[in-house]
C-alpha positions in Angstrom: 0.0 0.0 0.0 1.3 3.1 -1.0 1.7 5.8 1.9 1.4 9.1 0.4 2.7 12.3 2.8 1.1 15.5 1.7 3.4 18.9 2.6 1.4 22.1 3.6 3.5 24.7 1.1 1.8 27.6 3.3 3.7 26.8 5.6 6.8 27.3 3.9 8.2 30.4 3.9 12.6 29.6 3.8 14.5 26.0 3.9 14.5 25.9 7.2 10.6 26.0 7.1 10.6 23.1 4.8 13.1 21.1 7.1 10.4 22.0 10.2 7.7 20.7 7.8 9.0 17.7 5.8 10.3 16.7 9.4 6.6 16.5 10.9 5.4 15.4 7.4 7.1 12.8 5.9 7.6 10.7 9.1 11.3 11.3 9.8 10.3 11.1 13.3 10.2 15.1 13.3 14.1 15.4 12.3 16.2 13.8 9.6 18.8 16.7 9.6 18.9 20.2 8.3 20.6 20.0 4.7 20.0 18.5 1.2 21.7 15.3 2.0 19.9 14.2 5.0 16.3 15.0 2.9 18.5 12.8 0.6 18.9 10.3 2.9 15.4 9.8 4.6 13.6 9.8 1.3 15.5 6.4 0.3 14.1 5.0 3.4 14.4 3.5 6.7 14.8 7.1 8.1 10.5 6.9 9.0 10.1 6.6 5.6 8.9 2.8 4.0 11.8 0.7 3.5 11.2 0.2 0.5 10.1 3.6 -1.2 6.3 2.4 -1.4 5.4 6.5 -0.9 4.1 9.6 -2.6 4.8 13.0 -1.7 1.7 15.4 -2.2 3.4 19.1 -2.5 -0.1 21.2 -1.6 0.4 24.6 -2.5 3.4 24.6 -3.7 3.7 27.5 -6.0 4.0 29.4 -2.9 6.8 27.4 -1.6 8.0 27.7 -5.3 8.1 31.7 -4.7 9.3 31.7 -1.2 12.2 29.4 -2.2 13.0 31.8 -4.8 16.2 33.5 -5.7 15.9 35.6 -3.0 16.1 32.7 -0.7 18.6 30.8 -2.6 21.0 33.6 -2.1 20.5 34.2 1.3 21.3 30.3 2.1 24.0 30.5 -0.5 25.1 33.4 1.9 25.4 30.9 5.1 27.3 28.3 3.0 29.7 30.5 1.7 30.7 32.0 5.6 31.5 28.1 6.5 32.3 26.6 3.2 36.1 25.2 2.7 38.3 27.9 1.0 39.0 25.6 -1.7 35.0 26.1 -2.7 34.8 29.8 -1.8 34.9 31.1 -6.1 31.9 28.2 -6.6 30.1 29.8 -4.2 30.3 33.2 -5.0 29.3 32.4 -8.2 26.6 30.4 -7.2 25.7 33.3 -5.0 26.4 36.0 -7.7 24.1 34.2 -9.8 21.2 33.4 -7.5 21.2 37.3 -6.9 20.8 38.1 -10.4 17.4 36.1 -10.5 18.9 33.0 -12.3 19.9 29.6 -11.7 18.4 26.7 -9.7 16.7 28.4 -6.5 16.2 26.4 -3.3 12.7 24.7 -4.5 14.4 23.4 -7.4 17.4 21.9 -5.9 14.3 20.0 -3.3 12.5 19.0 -6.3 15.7 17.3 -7.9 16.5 15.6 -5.4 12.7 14.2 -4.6 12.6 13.4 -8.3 15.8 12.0 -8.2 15.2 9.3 -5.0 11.8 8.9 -6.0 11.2 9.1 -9.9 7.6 9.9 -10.4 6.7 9.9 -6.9 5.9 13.9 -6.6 2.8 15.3 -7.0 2.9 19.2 -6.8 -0.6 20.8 -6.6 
């Protein structure tokens, strides 16, 4: 049976929003980590999640989280990353940065969907 976890995008307002929300949501017990790989990781399974990727992810109002990930968003956790990121990575980011300022590039709600789509082909519904 499939279990199907439904995300309030309302309630989404910055990535640490969707961490708060995916958390309660998608049965990580509440936490499963604050960064792209832990999502990563609990959507493969075993992390709350069925153990074996029998689950659909219902993204309710998700043009809003689509705007409030935005570039605007992106840069300002680009931002974070760059004040701890290794110095060897410091020109990356500041081009990623530079970038997401300028209104292009992957924002924050794309790099989510990837990697949903990417652990879970065809298992994201956005409405």
């Amino acid at each position: 049976m499939t279990v199907r976890y439904v995300l309030d995008g309302s309630q989404i307002g910055t990535l640490e929003d969707f961490w708060r929300v995916a958390g309660q949501t998608i049965g990580c017990g509440g936490y499963f980590g604050r960064n792209l790989d832990a999502f990563a990781d609990c959507l493969r399974g075993g992390f709350g999640t069925p153990d074996d990727g029998d689950f659909v992810i219902e993204w309710r109002d998700h043009e809003a989280s689509r705007q409030n990930l935005g570039h605007a968003e992106t840069a300002r956790q680009l931002e974070m990353w760059l004040a701890l990121c290794h110095p060897t990575n410091e020109a990356r980011m500041t081009a990623r940065l530079a970038e997401a300022r300028a209104g292009r590039g992957p924002t924050a709600f794309d790099w989510l969907v990837e990697i949903i789509e990417e652990e879970l082909p065809g298992c994201l519904l956005l409405l």
